[in-house]
C-alpha positions, 0 to 999 in steps of 0.5 A: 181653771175653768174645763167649760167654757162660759156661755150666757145660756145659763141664765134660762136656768135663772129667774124667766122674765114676763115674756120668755122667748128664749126657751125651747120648749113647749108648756111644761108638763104638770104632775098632776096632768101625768098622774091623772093618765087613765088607768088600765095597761101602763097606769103608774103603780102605787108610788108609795110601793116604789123602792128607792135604792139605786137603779142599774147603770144602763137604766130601767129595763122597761123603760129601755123597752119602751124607747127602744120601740120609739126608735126601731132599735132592741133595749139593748141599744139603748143607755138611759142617761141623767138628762139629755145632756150627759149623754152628750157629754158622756159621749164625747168624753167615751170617744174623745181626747186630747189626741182627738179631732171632732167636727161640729155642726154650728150654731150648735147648743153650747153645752154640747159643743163645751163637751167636746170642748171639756175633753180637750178635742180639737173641735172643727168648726162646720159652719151651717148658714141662715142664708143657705136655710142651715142645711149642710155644706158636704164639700166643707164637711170632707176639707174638714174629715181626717183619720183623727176624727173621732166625732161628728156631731150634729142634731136635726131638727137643729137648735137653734132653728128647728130645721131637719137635715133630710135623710138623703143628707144625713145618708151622705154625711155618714157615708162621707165620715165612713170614707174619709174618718173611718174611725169616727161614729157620728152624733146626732141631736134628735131631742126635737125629733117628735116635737112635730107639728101635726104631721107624723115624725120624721124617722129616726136616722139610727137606720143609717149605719151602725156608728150613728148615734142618737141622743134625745130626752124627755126634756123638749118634745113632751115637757119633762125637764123636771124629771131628767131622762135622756138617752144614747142609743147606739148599735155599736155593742162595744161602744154601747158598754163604754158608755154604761160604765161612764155613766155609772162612774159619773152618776151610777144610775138614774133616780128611780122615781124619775124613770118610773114618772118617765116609763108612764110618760112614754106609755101615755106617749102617742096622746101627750104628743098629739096634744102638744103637737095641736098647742104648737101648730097653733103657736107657729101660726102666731110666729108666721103671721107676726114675720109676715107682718115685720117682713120689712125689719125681720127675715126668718126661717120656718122650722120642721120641728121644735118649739123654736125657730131663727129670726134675724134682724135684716142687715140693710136695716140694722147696722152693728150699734142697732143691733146692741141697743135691740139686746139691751132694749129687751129687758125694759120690754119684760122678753127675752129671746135666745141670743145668737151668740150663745149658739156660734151665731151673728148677735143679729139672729136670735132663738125664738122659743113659741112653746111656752106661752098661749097664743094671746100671750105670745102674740102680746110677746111678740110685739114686745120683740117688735118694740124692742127693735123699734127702740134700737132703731128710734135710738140711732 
């Protein structure tokens, strides 16, 4: 019996093709580029000197510290995770049963939908739309509230898109569940939140009351899948306590080699994500100047943040067919991009990811996709 449901996004953890556009995030942050890191305050200490027995169940102490500043909370909110995605799952399966209604905001990132999915809640589908910019519908979210709501989850910037919900908005949304589920905390997603542009980060929406919940990971905004650390912060004490035994009776502890790499990756923080911010204003460019230039076959919308951004194949130029053979197309063309469907989305909007590549090679990319549709569309 399968609890998770399958979806086709397991492949990015496969073989990549030449020209990956499916991914999320920015260059993958290399060893060498984080042990190189000046020395002085927050230099790494001798690996060789780090124990390796087990770590606590709330993670490092330190590194709690160091993401707590991050988020304008006390280390004592914060439970370091196994990634960022066991803390959505830990989440859901803390808050979560069979007796349980969760609503979510889609498209959504298929693994935390299938959390929620895996525990058995009634999952309500709040359905955000490439025509209304994927900004929030209040009216729909309060038809969709009740007292078995246990859940509301989000993320902002959004995966797929990379648009932010505003603060007035997300405001309204918890006082929304706090009036029509008041036993229901709200989830939002802020693994994109520091992934900006040049600009300063938008705040964390942790400020918003005490049953928000933030999870984020080292994995988007400064290129550290490799070393899977994540978190859930929460100022719900009780709450915060539950899910240190889920994690310990799911993982025990983080490893420490990881929360040692990431305790020196956050101290070195403000620089690496000033330097990642420049590689994907630049990359951005590339990706608003490729739309301008296929406005005729394509529409897209402009992210706020993250290395991904929505593109859909303009419905009065592709019918259904077109839009098949364009999937199929790509892989003769060596890209790869999000398929929307992963996401709970129209097979004719994709995720296109503009973080890995340079720009010569992700405007050589971008052609490919161009030539893909071109091919669907010549195959009529």
């Amino acid at each position: 019996m399968s609890r998770f449901p399958p979806n086709d996004i397991i492949h990015l953890v496969g073989d990549a093709p030449r020209f990956d556009l499916a991914e999320s995030l920015g260059p993958d942050l290399r060893l060498g580029d984080l042990l190189g890191g000046p020395s002085g305050d927050g230099a790494l200490p001798r690996l060789s000197d780090l124990p390796l027995g087990y770590g606590t169940a709330a993670g490092d102490a330190a590194l709690r510290h160091e993401i707590a500043l991050a988020h304008g909370v006390t280390a004592d909110d914060v439970v370091v995770t196994t990634g960022g995605m066991q803390a959505l799952f830990t989440v859901a399966f803390t808050l979560c049963d069979a007796q349980a209604e969760a609503v979510a905001a889609t498209p959504l990132f298929p693994l935390a939908l299938n959390a929620l999915v895996a525990v058995g809640a009634t999952v309500r589908h709040w359905p955000l739309s490439f025509d209304h910019g994927y900004q929030p519908d209040l009216e729909r979210l309060v038809d969709l509230l009740s007292p078995s709501t246990r859940l509301v989850s989000m993320a902002s910037p959004q995966n797929p898109s990379g648009v932010a919900i505003p603060m007035a908005t997300l405001q309204e949304i918890v006082h929304l569940v706090e009036r029509h589920a008041p036993q229901a905390h709200v989830l939002i997603d802020e693994t994109y939140r520091q992934a900006s542009y040049g600009a300063a980060a938008a705040p964390t929406a942790l400020a918003l009351g005490p049953r928000v919940i933030s999870t984020g990971s080292l994995s988007k905004c400064h290129g550290a899948p490799g070393l899977r650390i994540g978190w859930a912060i929460t100022r719900d004490a009780p709450l915060r306590q539950q899910l240190v035994t889920a994690k310990f009776n799911t993982a025990v502890s983080c490893g420490r080699l990881d929360e040692a790499l990431a305790l020196h990756l956050l101290r070195r923080s403000p620089t690496l994500l000033a330097e990642r911010a420049a590689s994907l204003a630049a990359n951005l460019d590339v990706v608003a100047r490729w739309a301008r230039r296929e406005a005729e076959w394509i529409d897209w919308i402009r992210p706020d943040a993250g290395a991904l951004c929505c593109v859909r194949l303009k419905p009065g130029v592709f019918d259904d067919a077109a839009v098949e053979r364009f999937h199929a197309a790509l892989p003769a063309h060596e890209v790869r991009v999000g398929d929307g469907r992963w996401f709970g989305e129209s097979a004719r909007v994709f995720r296109l990811g503009f973080g890995l590549l340079t720009p010569a090679t992700l405007a050589e990319a971008l052609n490919a996709v161009a030539a893909s549709w071109r091919a669907a569309l010549a195959g009529a």
